[in-house]
Biotite code that builds the C-alpha atoms (Angstrom):
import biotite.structure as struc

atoms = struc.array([
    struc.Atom([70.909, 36.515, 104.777], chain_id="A", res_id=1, res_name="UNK", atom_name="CA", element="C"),
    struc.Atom([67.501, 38.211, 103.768], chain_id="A", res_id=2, res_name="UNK", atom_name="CA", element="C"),
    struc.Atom([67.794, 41.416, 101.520], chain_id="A", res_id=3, res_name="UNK", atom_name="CA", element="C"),
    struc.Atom([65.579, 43.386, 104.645], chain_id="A", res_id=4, res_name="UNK", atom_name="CA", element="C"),
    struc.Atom([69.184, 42.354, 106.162], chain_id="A", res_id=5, res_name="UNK", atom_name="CA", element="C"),
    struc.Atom([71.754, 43.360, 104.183], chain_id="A", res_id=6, res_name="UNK", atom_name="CA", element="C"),
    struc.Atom([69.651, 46.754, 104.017], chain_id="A", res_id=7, res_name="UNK", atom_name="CA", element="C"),
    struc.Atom([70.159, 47.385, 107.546], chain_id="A", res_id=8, res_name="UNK", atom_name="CA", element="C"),
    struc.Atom([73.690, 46.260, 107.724], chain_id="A", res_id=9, res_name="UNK", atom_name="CA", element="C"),
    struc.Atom([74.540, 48.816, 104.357], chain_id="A", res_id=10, res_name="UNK", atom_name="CA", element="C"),
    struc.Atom([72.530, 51.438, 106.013], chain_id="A", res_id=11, res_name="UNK", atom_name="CA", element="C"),
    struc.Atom([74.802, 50.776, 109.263], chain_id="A", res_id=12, res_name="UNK", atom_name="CA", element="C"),
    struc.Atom([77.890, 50.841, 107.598], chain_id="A", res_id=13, res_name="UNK", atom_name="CA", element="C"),
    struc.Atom([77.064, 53.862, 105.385], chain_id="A", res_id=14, res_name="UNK", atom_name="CA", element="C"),
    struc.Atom([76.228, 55.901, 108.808], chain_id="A", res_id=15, res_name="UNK", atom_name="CA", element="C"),
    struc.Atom([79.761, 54.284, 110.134], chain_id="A", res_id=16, res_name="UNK", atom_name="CA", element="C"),
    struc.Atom([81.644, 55.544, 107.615], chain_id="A", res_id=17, res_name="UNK", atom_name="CA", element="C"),
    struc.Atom([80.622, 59.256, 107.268], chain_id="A", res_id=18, res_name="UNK", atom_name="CA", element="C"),
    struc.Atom([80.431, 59.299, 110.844], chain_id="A", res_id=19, res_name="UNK", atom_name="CA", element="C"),
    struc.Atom([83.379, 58.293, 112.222], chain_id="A", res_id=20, res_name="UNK", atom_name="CA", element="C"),
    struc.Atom([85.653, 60.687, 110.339], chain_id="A", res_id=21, res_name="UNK", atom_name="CA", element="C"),
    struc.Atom([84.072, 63.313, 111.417], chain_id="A", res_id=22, res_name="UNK", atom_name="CA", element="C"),
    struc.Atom([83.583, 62.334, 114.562], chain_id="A", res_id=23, res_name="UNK", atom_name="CA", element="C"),
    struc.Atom([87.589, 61.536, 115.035], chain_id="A", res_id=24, res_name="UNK", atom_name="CA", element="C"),
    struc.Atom([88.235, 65.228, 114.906], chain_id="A", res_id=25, res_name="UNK", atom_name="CA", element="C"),
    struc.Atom([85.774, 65.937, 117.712], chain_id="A", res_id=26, res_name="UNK", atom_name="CA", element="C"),
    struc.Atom([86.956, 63.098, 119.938], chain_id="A", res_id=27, res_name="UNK", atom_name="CA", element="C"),
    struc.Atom([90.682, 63.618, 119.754], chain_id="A", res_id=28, res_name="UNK", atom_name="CA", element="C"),
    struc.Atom([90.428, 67.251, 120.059], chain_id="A", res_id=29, res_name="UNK", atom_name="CA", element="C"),
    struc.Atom([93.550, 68.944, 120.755], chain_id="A", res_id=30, res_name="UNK", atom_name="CA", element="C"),
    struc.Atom([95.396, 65.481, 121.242], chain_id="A", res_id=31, res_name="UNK", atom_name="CA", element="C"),
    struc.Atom([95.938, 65.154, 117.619], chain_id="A", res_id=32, res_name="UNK", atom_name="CA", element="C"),
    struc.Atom([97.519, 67.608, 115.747], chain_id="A", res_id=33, res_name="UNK", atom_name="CA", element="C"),
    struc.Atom([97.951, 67.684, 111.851], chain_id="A", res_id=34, res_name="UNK", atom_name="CA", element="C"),
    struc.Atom([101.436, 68.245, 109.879], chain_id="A", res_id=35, res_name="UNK", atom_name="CA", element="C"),
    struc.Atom([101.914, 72.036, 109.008], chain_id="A", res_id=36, res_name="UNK", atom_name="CA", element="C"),
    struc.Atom([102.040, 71.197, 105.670], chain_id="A", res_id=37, res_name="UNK", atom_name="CA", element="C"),
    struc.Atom([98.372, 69.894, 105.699], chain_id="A", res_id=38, res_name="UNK", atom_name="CA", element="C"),
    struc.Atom([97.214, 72.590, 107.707], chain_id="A", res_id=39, res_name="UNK", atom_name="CA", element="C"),
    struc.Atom([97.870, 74.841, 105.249], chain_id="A", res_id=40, res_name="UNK", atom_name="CA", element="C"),
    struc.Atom([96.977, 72.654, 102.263], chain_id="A", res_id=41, res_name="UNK", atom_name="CA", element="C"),
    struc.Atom([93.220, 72.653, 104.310], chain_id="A", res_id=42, res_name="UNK", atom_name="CA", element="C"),
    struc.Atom([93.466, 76.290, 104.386], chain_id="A", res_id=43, res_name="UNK", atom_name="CA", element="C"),
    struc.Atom([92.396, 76.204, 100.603], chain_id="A", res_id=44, res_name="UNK", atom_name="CA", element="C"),
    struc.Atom([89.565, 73.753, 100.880], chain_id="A", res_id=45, res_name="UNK", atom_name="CA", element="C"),
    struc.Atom([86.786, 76.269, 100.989], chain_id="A", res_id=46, res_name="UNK", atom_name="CA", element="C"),
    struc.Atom([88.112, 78.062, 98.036], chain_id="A", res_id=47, res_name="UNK", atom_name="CA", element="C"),
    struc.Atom([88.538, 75.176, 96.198], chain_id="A", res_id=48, res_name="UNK", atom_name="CA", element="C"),
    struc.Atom([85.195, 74.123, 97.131], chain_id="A", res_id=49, res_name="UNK", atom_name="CA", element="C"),
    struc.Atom([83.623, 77.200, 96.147], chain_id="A", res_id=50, res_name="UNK", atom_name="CA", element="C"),
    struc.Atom([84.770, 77.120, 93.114], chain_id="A", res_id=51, res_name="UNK", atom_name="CA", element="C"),
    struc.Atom([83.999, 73.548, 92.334], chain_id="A", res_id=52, res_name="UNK", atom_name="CA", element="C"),
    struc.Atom([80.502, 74.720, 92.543], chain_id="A", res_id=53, res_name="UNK", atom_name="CA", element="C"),
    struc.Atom([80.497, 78.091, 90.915], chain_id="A", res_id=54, res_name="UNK", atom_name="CA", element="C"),
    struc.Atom([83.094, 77.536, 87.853], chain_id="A", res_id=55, res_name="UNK", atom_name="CA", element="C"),
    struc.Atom([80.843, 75.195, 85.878], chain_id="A", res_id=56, res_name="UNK", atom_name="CA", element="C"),
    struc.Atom([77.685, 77.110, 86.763], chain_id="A", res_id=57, res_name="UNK", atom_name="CA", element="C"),
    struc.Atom([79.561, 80.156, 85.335], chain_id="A", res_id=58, res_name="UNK", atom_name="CA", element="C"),
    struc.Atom([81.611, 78.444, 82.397], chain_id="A", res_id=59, res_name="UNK", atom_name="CA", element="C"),
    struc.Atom([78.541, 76.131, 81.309], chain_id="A", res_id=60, res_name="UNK", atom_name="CA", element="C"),
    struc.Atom([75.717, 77.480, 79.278], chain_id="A", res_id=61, res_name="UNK", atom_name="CA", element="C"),
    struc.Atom([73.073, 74.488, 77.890], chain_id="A", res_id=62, res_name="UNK", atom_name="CA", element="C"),
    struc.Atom([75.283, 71.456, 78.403], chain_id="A", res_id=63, res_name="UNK", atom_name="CA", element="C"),
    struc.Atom([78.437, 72.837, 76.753], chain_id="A", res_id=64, res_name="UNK", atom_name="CA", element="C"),
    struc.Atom([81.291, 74.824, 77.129], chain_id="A", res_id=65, res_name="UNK", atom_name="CA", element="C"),
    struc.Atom([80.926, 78.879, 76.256], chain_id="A", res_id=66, res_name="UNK", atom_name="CA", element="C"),
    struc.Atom([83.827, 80.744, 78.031], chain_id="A", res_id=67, res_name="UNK", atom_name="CA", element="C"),
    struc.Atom([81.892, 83.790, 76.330], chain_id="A", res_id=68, res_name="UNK", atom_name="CA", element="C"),
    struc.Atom([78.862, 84.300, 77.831], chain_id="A", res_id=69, res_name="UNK", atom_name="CA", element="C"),
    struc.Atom([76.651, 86.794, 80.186], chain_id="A", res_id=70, res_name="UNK", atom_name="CA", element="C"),
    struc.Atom([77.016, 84.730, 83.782], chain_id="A", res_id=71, res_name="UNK", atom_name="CA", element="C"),
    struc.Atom([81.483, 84.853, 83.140], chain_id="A", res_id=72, res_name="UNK", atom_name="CA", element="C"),
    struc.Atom([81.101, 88.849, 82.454], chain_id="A", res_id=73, res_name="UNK", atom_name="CA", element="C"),
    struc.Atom([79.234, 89.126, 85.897], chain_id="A", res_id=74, res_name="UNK", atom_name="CA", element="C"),
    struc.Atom([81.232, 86.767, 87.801], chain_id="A", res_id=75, res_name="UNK", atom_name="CA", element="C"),
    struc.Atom([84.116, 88.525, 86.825], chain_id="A", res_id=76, res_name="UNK", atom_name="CA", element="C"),
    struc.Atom([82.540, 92.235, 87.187], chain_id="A", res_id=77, res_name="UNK", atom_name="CA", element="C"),
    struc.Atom([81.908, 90.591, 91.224], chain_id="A", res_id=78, res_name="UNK", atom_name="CA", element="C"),
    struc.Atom([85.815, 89.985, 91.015], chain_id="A", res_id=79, res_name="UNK", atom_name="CA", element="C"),
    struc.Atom([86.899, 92.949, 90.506], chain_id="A", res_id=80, res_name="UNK", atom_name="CA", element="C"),
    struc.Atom([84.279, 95.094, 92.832], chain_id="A", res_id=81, res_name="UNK", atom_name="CA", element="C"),
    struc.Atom([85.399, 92.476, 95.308], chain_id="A", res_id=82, res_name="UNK", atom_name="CA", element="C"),
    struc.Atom([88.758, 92.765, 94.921], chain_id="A", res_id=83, res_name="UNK", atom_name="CA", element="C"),
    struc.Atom([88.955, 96.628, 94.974], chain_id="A", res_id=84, res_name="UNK", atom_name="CA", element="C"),
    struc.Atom([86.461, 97.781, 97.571], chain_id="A", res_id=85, res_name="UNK", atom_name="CA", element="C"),
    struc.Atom([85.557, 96.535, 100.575], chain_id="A", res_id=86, res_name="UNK", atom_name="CA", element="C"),
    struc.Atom([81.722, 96.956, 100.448], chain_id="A", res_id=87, res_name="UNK", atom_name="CA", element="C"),
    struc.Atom([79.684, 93.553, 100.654], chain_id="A", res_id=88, res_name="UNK", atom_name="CA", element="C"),
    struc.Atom([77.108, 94.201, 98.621], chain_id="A", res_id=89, res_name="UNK", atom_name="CA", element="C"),
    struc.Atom([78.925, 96.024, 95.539], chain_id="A", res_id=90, res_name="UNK", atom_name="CA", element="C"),
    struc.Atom([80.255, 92.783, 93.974], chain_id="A", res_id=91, res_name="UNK", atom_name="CA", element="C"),
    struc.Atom([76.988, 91.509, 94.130], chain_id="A", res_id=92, res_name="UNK", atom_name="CA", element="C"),
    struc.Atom([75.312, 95.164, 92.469], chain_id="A", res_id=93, res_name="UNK", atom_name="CA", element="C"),
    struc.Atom([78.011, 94.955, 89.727], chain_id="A", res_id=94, res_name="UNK", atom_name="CA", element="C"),
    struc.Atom([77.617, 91.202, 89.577], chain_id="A", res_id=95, res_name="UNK", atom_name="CA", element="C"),
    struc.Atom([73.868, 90.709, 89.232], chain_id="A", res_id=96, res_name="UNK", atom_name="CA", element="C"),
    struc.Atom([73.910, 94.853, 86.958], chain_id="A", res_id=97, res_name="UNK", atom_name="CA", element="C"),
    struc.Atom([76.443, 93.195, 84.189], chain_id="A", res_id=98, res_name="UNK", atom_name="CA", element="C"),
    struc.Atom([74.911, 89.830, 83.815], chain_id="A", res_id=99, res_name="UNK", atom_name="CA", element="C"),
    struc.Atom([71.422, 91.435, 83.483], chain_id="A", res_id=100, res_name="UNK", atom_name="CA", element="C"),
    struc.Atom([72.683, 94.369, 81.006], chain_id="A", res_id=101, res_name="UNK", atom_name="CA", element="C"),
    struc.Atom([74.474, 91.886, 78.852], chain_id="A", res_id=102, res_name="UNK", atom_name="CA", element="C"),
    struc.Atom([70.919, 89.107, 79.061], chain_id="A", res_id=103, res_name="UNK", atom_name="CA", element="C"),
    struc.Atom([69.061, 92.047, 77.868], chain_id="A", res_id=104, res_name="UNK", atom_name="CA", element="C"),
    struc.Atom([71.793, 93.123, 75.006], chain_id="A", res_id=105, res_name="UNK", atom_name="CA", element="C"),
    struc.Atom([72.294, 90.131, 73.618], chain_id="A", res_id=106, res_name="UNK", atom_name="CA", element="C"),
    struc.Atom([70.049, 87.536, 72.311], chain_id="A", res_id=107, res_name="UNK", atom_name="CA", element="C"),
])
């Protein structure tokens, strides 16, 4: 087989195998129902995923680890605006007003 081959035929499969996953869900529709007990595991995927991304952004600072830094204070100032009003854009306000106090305080 030529390599302009087995590029096509890896390109193929690739698309095969991210497709038809997805596409499984769609096609069986309500046919197909999952356990309970991974129903509500998948309830936690977007938090999970969410914080895959945002806990080393906010832990991280120049390659290493600094669990005491400027972006932690804000994330956790968004926390707890979240957490005790119910206004969308406060936890963003104290967010964003902590992390650029504490840039500007410290050196």
């Amino acid at each position: 087989m030529t390599d302009e081959l087995w590029l096509w035929l890896t390109f193929i499969l690739l698309g095969l195998t991210t497709t038809l996953p997805r596409a499984g869900f769609i096609v069986a529709g309500n046919r197909v129902s999952l356990p309970p007990t991974l129903q509500r595991a998948l309830r936690y995927a977007p938090a999970a995923a969410l914080a895959a991304i945002v806990v080393p952004d906010v832990l991280v600072v120049g390659g290493e680890l600094a669990p005491l830094n400027p972006k932690l204070a804000g994330a956790i100032a968004a926390v707890v605006a979240a957490s005790l009003w119910r206004n969308p854009w406060l936890p963003f306000i104290a967010g964003m007003g902590v992390l650029l106090a504490l840039q500007k305080l410290l050196p």
